[in-house]
Structures are given as structure tokens and as C-alpha cells.
N, C-alpha and C positions, 0 to 999 in steps of 0.2 A: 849909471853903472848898475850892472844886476845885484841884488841884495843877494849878500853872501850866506844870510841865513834865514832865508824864508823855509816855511814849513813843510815843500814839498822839498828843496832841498836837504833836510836834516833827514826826510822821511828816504828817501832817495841813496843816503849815505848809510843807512843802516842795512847790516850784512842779511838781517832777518827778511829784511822785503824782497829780496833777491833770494831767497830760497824758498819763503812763500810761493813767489812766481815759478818755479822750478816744479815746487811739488804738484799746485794745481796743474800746472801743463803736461807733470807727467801724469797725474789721475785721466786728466780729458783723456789724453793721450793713449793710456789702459785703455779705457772704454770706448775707444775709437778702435781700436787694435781688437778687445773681445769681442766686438758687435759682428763680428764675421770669424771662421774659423780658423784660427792661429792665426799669424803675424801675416797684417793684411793679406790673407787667407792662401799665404805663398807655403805653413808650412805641415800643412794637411796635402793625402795624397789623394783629392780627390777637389772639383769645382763645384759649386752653386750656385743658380742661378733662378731667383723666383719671375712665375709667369706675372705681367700685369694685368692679367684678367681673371675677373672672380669666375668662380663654376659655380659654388653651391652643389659639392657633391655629396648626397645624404650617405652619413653613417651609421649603417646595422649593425657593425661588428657590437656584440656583448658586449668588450672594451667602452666602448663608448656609450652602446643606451641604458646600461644598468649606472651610468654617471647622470642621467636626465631624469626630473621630475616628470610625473602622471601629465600628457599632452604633450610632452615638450622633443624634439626632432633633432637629433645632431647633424652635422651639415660643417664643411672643410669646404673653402672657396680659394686658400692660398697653396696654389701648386709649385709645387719645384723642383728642379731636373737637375740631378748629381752626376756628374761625371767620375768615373773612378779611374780613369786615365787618361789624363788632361795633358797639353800638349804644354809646350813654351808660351805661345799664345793664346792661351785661355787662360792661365796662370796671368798672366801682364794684365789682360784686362780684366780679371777678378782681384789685381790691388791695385788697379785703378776705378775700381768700386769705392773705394775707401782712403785712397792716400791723397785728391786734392783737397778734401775735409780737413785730413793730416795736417796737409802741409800749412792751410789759412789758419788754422789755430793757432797750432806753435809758432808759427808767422809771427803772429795778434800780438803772444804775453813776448817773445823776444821783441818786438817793436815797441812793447808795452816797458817792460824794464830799461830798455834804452830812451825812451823819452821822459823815463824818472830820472836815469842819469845824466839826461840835457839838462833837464830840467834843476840839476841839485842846486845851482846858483841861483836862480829865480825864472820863474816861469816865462816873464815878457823880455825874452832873447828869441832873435833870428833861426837857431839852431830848434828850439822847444816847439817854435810856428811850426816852423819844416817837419819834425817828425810827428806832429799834432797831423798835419794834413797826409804824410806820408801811411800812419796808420788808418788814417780817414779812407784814404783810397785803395789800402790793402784789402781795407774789409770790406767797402761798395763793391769792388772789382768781385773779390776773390770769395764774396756770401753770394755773387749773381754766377759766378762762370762756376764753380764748384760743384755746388749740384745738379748742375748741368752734362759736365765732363765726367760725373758718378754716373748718373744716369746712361748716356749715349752709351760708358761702356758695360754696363749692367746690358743694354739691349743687345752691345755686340757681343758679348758672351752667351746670355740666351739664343741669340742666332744659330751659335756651334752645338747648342744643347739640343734646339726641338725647330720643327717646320713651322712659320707663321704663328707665331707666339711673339716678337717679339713688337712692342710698337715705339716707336721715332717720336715722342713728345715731349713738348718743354714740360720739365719736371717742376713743381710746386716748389716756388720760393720761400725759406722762412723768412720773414720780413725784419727780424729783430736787426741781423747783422750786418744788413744792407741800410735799413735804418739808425743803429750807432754809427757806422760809416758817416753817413750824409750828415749827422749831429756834429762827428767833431770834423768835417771838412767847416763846419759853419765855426765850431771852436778855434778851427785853426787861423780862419778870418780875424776873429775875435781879437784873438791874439797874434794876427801880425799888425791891426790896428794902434791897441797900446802897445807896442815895438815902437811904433811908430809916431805914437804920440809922446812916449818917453821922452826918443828922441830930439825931438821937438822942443818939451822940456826944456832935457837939459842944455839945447844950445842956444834958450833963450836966457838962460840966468846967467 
């Protein structure tokens, strides 16, 4: 029988952990939301879109060299092309620059909160394994295909912006979220093990 009062349980039942999780998901969430101009950047009347190629284009403007020490050369290599009247479909794929990030995060802590609330009777139950592994595979999947689908539409929206600028490549993976993934797919093992050996257990006694 699951212990009624284990410590991720009692943690799980407190009203604080669950708005904890609220707050951080909406901070990410801000900062996912500013990283581009207004709300996934649908509420600015204009698009953006930077090229992925450096220039190293040298700066003489005054602005700029009276900012540089004795020898030293200013030089802008990140270019990018504003549209000030973007159609339906540049607007879509400039929030989908941003919104599969969106979605895996707040994904992550609601999957997260619910597998504290599986969990509030004790951790080695069937239902705790499940969303141990369910979160395991949200974030392998959704840390590999996400910057991926940021990416393709960052390129498709350059396309509409500028001629051969834009380039078709697999975007750098951050490794962290794909490997917490892969960690609790092996936790979720872990624990449908002892599930199982409980069980076992108890219908030996």
C-alpha cells in the first residue's frame, strides 16, 4: 500500500508548491515572450528576421569610433531585415520563432506539478512511473524537435525578407533538456522497478 505520508506527498499537498510552479513558468514564460518583439512578436507592426551569416561590416559612423580605444576598429556582423508591413504569413512564422520553446516549458512545470500530485501518496505507484517517464519523453522529444521548428521558421521568414540569406541547417542543440529527459526516462525505470518489487512484497507476506 502507498504510504500516505511520505515527504514528496506532504510536499505535493502544500498550496505554496503549486504557485511556486506558476510563478516560475510565468517568469520563463516573460522572458520567452520579451526575447522577441511583443507577444511572440504577433503584437508589433512590423517582422524580424536576423541573417545567419556574419559580414564584419566595419563601423565609421562617429557614433561608434569615438566609443573605441586607440587601435581598436568597430565592425557589426549581425544583420537583420525588418519588414514594416508583414503579411498573415510572416507574422505565423515569426511566433513560431518562439512558441515551440513556449509550449516545452510550460509543458515541463505543468507535467511537473502533476507528477507531484501523483506522487502526493508515495512515489513507488504505477501512476508516479507513468508521469516520471511521460515528462522524460516530453523533454527528449520536445528539447530535440523545438529548436529545430524555431529554427526552419526563422529561415522561412528570412526567405520573405531578403534573396539567399537564408540557410536550411540543423540548429545547435542545447544538450541540458534532452539530457534531463533521458535521466528521468531511466528514473522512470527505476521506479516502475520498485512498483514492482513492492509488489512482490506485499503478496509475499
Amino acid at each position: 500500500m502507498a504510504t500516505p505520508h511520505s515527504a514528496i506527498g506532504r510536499v505535493a499537498r502544500q498550496p505554496a508548491v503549486f504557485a511556486a510552479l506558476v510563478l516560475v513558468t510565468g517568469v520563463i514564460t516573460g522572458m520567452v515572450l520579451c526575447s522577441r518583439a511583443g507577444l511572440f512578436g504577433l503584437t508589433f507592426d512590423s517582422v524580424v528576421a536576423r541573417s545567419p551569416n556574419s559580414y564584419g561590416i566595419p563601423l565609421d559612423h562617429p557614433a561608434f569610433t569615438e566609443m573605441t580605444r586607440p587601435g581598436v576598429m568597430a565592425s557589426a556582423g549581425d544583420l537583420r531585415f525588418i519588414d514594416g508591413s508583414p503579411d498573415t504569413g510572416q507574422y505565423l512564422r515569426q511566433a513560431l520563432t518562439t512558441f515551440p520553446g513556449f509550449v516545452v516549458t510550460a509543458g515541463a512545470f505543468f507535467l511537473l506539478w502533476r507528477l507531484l500530485w501523483r506522487a502526493r501518496g508515495g512515489v513507488y505507484i504505477p501512476q508516479a512511473a507513468r508521469q516520471v517517464r511521460f515528462l522524460g519523453w516530453w523533454l527528449l522529444v520536445g528539447g530535440l524537435l523545438a529548436p529545430q521548428i524555431e529554427n526552419f521558421a526563422t529561415m522561412r521568414l528570412l526567405d520573405t525578407l531578403a534573396v539567399d540569406e537564408a540557410t536550411y541547417w540543423v540548429r545547435e542543440i542545447p544538450l541540458v533538456v534532452p539530457l534531463v529527459g533521458l535521466g528521468l526516462l531511466a528514473l522512470a525505470g527505476v521506479l516502475r522497478d520498485g512498483v514492482r518489487m513492492r509488489d512482490d512484497l506485499e503478496g509475499t507476506v
